[in-house]
N, C-alpha and C positions, 0 to 999 in steps of 0.2 A: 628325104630321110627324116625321121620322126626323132624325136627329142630325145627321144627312148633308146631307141641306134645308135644315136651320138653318143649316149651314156654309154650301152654297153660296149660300143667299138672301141669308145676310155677304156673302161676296165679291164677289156681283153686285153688293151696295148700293157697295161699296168702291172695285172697279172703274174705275167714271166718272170718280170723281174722280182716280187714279192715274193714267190716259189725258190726262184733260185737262191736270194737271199737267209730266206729260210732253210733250205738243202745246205748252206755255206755253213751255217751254226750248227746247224744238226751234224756236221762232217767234224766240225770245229775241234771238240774233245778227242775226238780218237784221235785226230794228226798231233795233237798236244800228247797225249798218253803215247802214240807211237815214240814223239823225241823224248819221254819221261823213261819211256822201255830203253833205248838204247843210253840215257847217260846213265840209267842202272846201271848198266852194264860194262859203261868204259870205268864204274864206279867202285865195283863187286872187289877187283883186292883192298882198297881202301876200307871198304865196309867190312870185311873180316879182321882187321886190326883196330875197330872202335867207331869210323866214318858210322854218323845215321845218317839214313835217309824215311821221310813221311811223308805223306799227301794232307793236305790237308783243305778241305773241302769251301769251296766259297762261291760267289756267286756275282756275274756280272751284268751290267745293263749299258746294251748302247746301240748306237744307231746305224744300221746301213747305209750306205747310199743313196737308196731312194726315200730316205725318210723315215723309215720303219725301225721302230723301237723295238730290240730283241733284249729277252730277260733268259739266262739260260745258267744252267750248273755247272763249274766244271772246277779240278783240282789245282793247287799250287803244287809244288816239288818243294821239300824241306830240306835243306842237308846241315847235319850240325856235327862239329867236334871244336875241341876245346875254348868251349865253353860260347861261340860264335854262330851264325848261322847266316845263312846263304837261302834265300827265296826266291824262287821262277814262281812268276805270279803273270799265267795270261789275262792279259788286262786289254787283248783287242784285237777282234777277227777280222775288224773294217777297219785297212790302214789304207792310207795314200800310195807308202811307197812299197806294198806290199798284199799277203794275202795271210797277216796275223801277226804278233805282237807277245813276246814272253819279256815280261821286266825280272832281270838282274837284280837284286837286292846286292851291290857291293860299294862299300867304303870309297866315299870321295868322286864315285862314277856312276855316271847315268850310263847301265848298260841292259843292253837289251838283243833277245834272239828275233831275226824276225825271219819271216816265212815266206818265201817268194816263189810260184807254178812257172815251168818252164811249157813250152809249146806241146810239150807230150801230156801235162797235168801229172809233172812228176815234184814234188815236195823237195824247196831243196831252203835249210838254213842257216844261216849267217851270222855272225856274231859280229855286234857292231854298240860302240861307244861312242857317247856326245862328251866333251870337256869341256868347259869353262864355254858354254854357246857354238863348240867348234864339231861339227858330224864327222867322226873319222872316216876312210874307207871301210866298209863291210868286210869283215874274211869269212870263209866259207868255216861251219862249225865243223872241227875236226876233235878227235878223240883230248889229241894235243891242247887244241887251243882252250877245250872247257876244261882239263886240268888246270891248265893257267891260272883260270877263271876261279875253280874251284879255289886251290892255292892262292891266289891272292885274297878272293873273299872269307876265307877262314885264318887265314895267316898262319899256314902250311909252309 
């Protein structure tokens, strides 16, 4: 085998993964915008008595697995009432314990939604908090649980 073969049989091996990588981020916004579409919605009576809700657009850079640095657009979730505000800011589609990363903007806690594919490649996520260095159990995000969420981060 020539030098040349060795090279290109690397690059084929390498390839898949680069593409996939790439298909992940390209996916990445709309599973965010799909969880943005429905906590609109567990949102919508609150928003009719004063709750805002905005996007606000920003931009992130980080690294896959294999190495590969991805720079890509995608929006924060705002929600604001008196006088407070509450930020989902995805800050990472390449996690360890996961398959993506929305930070919580809330008082005294490091909290965060993350994104985990079940064996069908069905989206499913989780709301889960660190304290004082301690990773809670995950709960599955429910209508319930992000009013919580809401509510405590606005002081509702």
């Amino acid at each position: 085998m020539s030098k040349a073969d060795e090279l290109a049989a690397k690059l084929k091996q390498t390839q898949p993964a680069h593409a996939d990588a790439a298909l992940e981020i390209d996916c990445w916004p709309a599973q965010v915008y799909a969880l943005y579409h429905r906590i609109e919605g567990w949102l919508l009576p609150v928003t009719e008595v004063g709750l805002k809700i905005r996007r606000n657009p920003t931009h992130v850079c980080e690294t896959s697995p294999d190495g590969e640095a991805h720079d890509y657009a995608i929006d924060q979730l705002v929600i604001e009432a008196n006088n407070q505000s509450l930020t989902f800011d995805p800050i990472a589609r390449f996690t360890e314990d996961g398959a993506g990363r929305v930070q919580i903007t809330l008082p005294d806690r490091n909290t965060y939604l993350l994104r985990t594919v079940d064996e069908h490649q069905e989206s499913h996520w989780w709301l889960q908090t660190v304290e004082t260095g301690q990773q809670l159990d995950a709960i599955a995000l429910t209508e319930n649980n992000l009013l919580q969420a809401v509510q405590e981060g606005l002081g509702l």
